[in-house]
C-alpha positions as CSV (number, residue, x, y, z in Angstrom):
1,X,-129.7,-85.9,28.1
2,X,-133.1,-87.7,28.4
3,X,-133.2,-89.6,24.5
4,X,-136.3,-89.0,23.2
5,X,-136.5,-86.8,19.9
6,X,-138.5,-85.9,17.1
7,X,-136.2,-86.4,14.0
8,X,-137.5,-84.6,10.9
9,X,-136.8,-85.6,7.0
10,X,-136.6,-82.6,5.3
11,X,-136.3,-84.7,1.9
12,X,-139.2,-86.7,2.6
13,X,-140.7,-83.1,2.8
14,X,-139.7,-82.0,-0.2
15,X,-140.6,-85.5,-2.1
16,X,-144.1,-84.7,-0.7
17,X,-144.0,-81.6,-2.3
18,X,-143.0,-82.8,-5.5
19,X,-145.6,-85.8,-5.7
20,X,-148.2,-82.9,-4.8
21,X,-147.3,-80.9,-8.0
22,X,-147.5,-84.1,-10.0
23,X,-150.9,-84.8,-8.9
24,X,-152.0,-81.3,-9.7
25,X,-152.5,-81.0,-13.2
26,X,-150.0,-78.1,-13.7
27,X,-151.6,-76.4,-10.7
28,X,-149.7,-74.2,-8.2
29,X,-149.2,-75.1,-4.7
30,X,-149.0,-73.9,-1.3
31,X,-147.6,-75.6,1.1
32,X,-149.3,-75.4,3.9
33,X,-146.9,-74.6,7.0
34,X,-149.6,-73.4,9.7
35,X,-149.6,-74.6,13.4
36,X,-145.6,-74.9,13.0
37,X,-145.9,-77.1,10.3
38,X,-148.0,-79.2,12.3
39,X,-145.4,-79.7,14.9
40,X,-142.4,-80.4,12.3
41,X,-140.9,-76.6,12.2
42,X,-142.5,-73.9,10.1
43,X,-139.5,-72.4,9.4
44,X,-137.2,-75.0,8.8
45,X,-140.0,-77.1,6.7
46,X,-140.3,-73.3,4.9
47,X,-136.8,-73.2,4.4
48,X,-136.3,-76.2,2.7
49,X,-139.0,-75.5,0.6
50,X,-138.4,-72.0,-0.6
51,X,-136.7,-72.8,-3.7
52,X,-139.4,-75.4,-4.8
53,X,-142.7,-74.2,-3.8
54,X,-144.9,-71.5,-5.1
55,X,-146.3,-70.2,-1.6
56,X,-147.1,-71.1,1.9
57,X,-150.1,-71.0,3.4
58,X,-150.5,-70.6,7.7
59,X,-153.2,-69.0,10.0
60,X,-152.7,-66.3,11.3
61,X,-150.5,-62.8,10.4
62,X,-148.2,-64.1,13.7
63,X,-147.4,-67.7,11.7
64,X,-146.4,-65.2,8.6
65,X,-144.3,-62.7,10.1
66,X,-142.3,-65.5,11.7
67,X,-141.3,-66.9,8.1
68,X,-140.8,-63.3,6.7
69,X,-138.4,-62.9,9.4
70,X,-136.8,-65.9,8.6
71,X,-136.2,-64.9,5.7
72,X,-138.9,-66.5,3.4
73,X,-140.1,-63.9,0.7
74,X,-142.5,-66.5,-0.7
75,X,-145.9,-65.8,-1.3
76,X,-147.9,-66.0,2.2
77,X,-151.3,-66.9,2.6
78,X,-153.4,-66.4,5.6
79,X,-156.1,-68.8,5.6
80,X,-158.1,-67.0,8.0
81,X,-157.5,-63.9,6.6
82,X,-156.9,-61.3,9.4
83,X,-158.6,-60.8,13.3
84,X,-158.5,-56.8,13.7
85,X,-158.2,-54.2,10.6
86,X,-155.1,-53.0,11.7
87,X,-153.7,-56.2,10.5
88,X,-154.6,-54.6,6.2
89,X,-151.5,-52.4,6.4
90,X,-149.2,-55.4,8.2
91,X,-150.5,-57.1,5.3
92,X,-149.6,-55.0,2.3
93,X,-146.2,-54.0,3.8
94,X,-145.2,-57.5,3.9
95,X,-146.9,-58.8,0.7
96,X,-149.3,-61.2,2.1
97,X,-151.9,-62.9,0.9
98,X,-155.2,-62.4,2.8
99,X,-158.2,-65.1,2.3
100,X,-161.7,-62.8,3.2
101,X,-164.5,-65.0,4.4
102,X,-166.7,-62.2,5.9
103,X,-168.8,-59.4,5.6
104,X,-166.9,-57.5,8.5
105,X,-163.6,-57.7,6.7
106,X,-164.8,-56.1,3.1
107,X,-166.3,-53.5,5.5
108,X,-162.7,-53.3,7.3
109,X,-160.7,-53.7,3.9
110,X,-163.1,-50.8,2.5
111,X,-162.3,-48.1,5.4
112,X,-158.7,-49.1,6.0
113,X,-155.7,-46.6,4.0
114,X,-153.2,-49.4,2.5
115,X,-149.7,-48.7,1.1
116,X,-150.0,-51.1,-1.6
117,X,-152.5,-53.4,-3.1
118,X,-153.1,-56.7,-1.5
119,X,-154.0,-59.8,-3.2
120,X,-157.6,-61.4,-1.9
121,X,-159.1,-65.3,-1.8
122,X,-162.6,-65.0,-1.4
123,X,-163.6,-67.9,0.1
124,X,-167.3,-69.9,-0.8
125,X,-169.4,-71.6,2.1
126,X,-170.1,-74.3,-0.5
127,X,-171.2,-76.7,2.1
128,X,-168.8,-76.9,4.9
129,X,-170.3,-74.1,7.4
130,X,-167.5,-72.8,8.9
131,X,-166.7,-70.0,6.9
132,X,-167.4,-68.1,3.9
133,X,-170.0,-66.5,1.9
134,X,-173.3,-68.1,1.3
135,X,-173.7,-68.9,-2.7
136,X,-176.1,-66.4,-2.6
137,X,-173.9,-64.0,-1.7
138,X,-170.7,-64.5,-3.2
139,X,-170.5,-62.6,-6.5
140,X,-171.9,-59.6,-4.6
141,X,-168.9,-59.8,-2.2
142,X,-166.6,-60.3,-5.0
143,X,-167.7,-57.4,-7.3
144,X,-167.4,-55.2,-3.7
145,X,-163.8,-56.3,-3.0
146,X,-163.0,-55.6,-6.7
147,X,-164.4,-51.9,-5.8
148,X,-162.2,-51.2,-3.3
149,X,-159.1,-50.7,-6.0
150,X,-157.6,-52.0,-2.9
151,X,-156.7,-55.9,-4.8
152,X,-154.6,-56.6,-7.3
153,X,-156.3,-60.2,-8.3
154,X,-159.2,-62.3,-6.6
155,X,-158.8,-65.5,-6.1
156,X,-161.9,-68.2,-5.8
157,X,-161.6,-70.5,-3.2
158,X,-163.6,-72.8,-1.2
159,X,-162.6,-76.4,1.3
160,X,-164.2,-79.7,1.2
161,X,-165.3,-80.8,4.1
162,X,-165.4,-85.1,3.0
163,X,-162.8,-85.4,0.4
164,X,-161.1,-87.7,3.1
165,X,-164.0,-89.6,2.1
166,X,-163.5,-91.3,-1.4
167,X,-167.0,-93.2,-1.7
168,X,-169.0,-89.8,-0.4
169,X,-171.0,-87.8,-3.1
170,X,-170.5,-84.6,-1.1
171,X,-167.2,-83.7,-2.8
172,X,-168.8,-83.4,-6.5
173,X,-171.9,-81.4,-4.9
174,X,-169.8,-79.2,-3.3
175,X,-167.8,-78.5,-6.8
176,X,-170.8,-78.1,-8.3
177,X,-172.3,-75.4,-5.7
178,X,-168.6,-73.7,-6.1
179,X,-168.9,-73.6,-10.0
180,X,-172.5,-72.3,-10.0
181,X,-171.5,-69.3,-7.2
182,X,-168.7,-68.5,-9.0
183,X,-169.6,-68.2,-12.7
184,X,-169.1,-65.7,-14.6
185,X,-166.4,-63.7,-12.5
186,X,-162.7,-63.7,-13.0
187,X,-160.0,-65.1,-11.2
188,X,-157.8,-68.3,-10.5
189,X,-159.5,-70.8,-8.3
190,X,-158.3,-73.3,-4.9
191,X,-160.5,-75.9,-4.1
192,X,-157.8,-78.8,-3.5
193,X,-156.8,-79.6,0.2
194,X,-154.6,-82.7,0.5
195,X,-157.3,-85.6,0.2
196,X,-158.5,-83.7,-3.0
197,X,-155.2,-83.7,-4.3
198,X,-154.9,-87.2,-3.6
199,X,-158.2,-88.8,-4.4
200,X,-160.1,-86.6,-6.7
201,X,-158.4,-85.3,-9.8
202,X,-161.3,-84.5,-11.3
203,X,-161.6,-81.7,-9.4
204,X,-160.2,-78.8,-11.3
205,X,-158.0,-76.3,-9.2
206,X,-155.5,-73.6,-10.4
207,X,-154.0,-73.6,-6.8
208,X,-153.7,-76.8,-4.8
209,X,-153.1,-76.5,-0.8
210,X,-150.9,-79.6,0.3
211,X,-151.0,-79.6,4.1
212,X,-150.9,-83.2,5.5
213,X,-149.7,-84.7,2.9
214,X,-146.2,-83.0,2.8
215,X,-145.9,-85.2,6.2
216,X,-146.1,-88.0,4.9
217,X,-149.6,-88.7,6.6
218,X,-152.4,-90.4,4.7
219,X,-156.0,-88.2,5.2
220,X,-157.7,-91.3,4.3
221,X,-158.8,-94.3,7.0
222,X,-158.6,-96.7,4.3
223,X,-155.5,-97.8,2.0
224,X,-154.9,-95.6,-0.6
225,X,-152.9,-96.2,-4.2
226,X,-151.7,-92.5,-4.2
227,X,-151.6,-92.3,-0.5
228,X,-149.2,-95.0,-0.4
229,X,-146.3,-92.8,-1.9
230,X,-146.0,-90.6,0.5
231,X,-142.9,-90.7,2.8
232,X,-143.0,-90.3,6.5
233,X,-141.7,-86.6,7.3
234,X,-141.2,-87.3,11.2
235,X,-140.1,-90.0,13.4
236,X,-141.0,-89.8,17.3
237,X,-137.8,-92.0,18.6
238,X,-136.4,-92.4,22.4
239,X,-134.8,-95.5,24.1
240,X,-135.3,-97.8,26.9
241,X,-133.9,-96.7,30.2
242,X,-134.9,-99.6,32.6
243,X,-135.8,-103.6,32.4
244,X,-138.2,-105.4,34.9
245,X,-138.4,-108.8,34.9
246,X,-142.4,-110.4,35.9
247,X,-144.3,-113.4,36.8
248,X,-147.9,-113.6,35.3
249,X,-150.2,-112.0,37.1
250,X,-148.3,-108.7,37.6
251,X,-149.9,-105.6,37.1
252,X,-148.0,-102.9,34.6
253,X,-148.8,-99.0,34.9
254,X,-151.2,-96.9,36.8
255,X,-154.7,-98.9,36.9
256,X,-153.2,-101.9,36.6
257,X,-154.7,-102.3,32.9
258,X,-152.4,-104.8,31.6
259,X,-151.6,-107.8,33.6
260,X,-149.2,-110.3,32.7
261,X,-150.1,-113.6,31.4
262,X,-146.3,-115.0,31.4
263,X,-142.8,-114.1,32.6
264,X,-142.6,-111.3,31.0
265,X,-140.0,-108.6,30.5
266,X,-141.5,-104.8,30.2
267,X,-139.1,-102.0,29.0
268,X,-139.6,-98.9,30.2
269,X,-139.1,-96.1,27.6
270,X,-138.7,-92.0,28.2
271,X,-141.5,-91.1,26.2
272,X,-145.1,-89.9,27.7
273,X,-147.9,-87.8,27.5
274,X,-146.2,-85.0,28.2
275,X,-144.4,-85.2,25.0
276,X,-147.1,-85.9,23.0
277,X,-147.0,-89.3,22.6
278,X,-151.4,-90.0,23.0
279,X,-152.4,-91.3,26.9
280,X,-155.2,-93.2,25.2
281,X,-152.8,-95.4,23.3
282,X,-154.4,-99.1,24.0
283,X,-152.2,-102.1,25.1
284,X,-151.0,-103.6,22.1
285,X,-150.1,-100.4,19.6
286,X,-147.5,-100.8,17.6
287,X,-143.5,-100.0,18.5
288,X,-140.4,-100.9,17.1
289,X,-137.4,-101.7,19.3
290,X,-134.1,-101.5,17.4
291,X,-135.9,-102.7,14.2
292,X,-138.1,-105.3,15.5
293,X,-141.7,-105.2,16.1
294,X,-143.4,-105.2,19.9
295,X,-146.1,-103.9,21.2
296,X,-147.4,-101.0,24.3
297,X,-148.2,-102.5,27.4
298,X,-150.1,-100.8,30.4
299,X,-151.5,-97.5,30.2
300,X,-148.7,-93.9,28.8
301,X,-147.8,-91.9,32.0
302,X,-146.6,-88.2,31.5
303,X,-142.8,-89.1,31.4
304,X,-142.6,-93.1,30.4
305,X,-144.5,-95.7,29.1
306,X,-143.9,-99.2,28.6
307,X,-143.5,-101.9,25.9
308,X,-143.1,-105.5,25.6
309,X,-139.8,-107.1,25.7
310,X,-140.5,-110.6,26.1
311,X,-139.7,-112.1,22.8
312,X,-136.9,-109.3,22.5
313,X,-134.2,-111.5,24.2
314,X,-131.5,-108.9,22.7
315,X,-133.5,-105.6,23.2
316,X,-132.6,-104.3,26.8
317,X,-131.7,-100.8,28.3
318,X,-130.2,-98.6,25.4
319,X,-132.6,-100.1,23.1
320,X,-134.0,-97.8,20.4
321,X,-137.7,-97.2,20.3
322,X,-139.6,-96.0,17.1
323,X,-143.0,-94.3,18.1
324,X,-143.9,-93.5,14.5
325,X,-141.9,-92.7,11.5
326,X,-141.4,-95.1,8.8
327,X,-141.7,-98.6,10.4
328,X,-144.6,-97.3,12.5
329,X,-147.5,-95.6,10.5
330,X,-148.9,-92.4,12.3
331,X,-152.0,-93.1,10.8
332,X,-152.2,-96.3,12.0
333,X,-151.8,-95.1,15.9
334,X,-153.6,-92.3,15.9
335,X,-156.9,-94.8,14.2
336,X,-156.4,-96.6,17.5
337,X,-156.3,-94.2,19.4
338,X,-160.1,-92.7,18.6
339,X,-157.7,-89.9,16.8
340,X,-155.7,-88.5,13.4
341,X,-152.3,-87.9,12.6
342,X,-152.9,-84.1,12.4
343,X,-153.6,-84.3,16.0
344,X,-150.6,-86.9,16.8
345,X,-147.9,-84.5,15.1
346,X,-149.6,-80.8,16.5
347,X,-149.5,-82.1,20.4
348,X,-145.9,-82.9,20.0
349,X,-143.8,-80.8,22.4
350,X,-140.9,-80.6,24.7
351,X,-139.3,-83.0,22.5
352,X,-136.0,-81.7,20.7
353,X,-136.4,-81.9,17.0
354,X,-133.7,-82.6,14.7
355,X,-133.3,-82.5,11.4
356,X,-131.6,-84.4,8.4
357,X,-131.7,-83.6,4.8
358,X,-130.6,-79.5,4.9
């Protein structure tokens, strides 16, 4: 069977976790499972988590009826709430939790017959312009959900759009805009993503909502103390299936982007595009072939791409390749490859994941 694989620490996962609730001043925390857990298994991450964490937190009602069928009675949020209102009564059969962000859906939530109450996050458009109620408008859309008799609690909630950036003022004037919509009315609050929880615990937050972070994936482009706990989740892994031996001057790849300089020996690994691995990856990003460092060489076809042998006398067909994990930071390829980590783990695909740590 072709050797690539995605192999996936569920104790790393859980560590995550932990170091999340440590950081959160007593706060609650979802862990947030959408996009299948950014590539790493929604229900398996789920599963591992059900007896530690106090929700989860996906998309869409599809990404939540998956882990309810799994098995995972856990609270549920759906951070973008629902599409169509014949999603409410989905939603109060299976006791999910619904974040509102528009007009439209208090309308919908106000002319929709439900079986049971449902519990609501309002969310704030405190600076971010995706989603939410204006400032303006918030306490009016709160008081109107409360008038439904349709929720059993509101929570506040709102998402930073530059936590990820630690020297930025935007953060604090978001906050601010968050406390000044929201005073006066009732109701735990979520304002912490992942770099909040990590860089700014200043930020008060009865409900944290770890997402990158419980992959072991920095948010931050820069070094951080707090940061540098966090244990890789995933590791991307597959092995070399072929050897050439070349003079200098050899071209390596489609578009003959590298060249060798020297006699050179180039590995050919089953690993590509197609799996995820990014096409954009520049000579010279880092891999690690049975332990030892080497480099990419020539530009990531769909199936194969190719890496650096030449001071790897011992490294030969059979050899094992690390991608990324925890000798080859995510971060650190995705930064040079123009992307993030978030991106890196969500393209993964027709690669077999397996998991250690059940």
């Amino acid at each position: 069977m072709r050797p690539a694989r995605a192999l996936i620490d569920l104790n790393a996962l859980r560590q995550n976790y932990r170091l999340a609730r440590e950081l959160s001043n007593g706060a609650r925390a979802l862990a947030v499972v959408k996009a299948d857990a950014y590539g790493h298994g929604a229900v398996r991450c789920a599963q591992a988590l059900m007896n530690e964490a106090d929700g989860f937190a996906v998309a869409c009602i599809e990404e939540a009826l998956e882990l309810r069928e799994a098995g995972i009675k856990a609270p549920i949020l759906l951070l973008e709430g629902f599409f169509e209102a014949s999603e409410l009564e989905l939603i109060a059969r299976h006791n999910l939790w619904c974040v509102i962000h528009s007009p439209w859906q208090i309308e919908a939530l106000e002319r929709t017959a439900l079986s049971g109450l449902i519990r609501v996050w309002l969310k704030l458009d405190s600076g971010m312009h995706r989603v939410g109620f204006f400032p303006e408008d918030y306490a009016a859309a709160y008081k109107r959900i409360k008038a439904t008799g349709k929720v059993d609690e509101v929570v506040k909630m709102t998402h930073f759009a530059r936590a990820d950036e630690l020297d930025c003022s935007a953060t604090i004037g978001q906050l601010k805009t968050f406390q000044r919509a929201t005073a006066g009315l009732e109701g735990a609050t979520s304002l912490r993503n992942s770099p909040a929880v990590l860089g700014w615990p200043e930020v008060p937050s009865d409900w944290v909502r770890p997402g990158i972070m419980l992959y072991g994936a920095t948010p931050f482009e820069t070094e951080q103390p707090v940061a540098d706990q966090l244990q890789p989740v995933m590791t991307l892994e597959s092995r070399i299936i072929s050897v050439r031996e070349l003079p200098p001057g050899e071209p390596v790849g489609y578009g003959a982007r590298f060249v060798t300089r020297q006699p050179s020996r180039i590995g050919v690994v089953a690993m590509g595009y197609a799996d995820g691995y990014p096409r954009h990856a520049p000579d010279g990003a880092p891999v690690m072939i049975d332990g030892h460092a080497s480099r990419l060489v020539g530009r990531v076809s769909m199936d194969m791409l190719t890496v650096d042998l030449t001071d790897l006398p011992q490294a030969g067909v059979g050899s094992q390749v690390e991608l990324w994990g925890r000798q080859v930071s995510a971060s650190q390829l995705a930064g040079l490859c123009g992307s993030i980590p978030y991106q890196l783990f969500c393209n993964l695909k027709r690669v077999p994941r397996q998991y250690m740590g059940e």
